[in-house]
N, C-alpha and C positions, 0 to 999 in steps of 0.2 A: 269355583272354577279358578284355579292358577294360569296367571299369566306365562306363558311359556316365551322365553328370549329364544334365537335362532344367532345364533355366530356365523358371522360368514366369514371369510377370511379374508377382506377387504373392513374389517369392522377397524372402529377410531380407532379405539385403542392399540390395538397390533398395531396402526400405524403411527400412534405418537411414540411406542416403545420400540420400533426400529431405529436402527443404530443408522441409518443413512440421514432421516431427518434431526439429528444430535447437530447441534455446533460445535465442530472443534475448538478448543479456544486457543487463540495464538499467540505465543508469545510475544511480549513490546518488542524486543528484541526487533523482532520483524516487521512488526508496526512501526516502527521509527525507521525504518533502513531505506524508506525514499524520503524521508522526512528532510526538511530545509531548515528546521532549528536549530538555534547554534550554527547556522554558515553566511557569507554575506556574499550577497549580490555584486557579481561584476557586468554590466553593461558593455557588451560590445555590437558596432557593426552601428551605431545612432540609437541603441535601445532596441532592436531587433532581438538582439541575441543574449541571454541572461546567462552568464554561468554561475553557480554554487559554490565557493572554496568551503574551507576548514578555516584555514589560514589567512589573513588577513593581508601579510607583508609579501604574499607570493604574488598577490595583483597585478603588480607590474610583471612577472614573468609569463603568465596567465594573457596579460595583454600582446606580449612581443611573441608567444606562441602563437597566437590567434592570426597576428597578423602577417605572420611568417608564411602561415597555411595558407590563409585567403589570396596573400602576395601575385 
């Protein structure tokens, strides 16, 4: 007597070879793009408020912006 399989169309397989359960893979590119490496911390407002530069000697514009706004 042969074991007889039955496919259904909810069977694993069909479901691990759909393209919707695949991981896209994403570029660094885009993984780095809220990233804070490489930028330095400005503290405004008593450490309330962090902002991120690039730039390091923009700080102090960074700061007279800030509190132009809040003014």
């Amino acid at each position: 007597m042969k074991n007889i399989r039955h496919i259904k169309s909810g069977d694993s397989v069909d479901n691990r070879m759909a393209m919707s359960n695949h991981q896209v893979k994403v570029p660094k590119s885009k993984l780095s793009s809220g990233s804070v490496a490489d930028k330095f911390p400005v503290l405004l407002d008593d450490g309330r408020t962090i902002v991120f530069i690039a730039d390091k000697s923009r700080e102090r514009e960074i700061r007279l912006r800030y509190a132009l706004r809040k003014g």
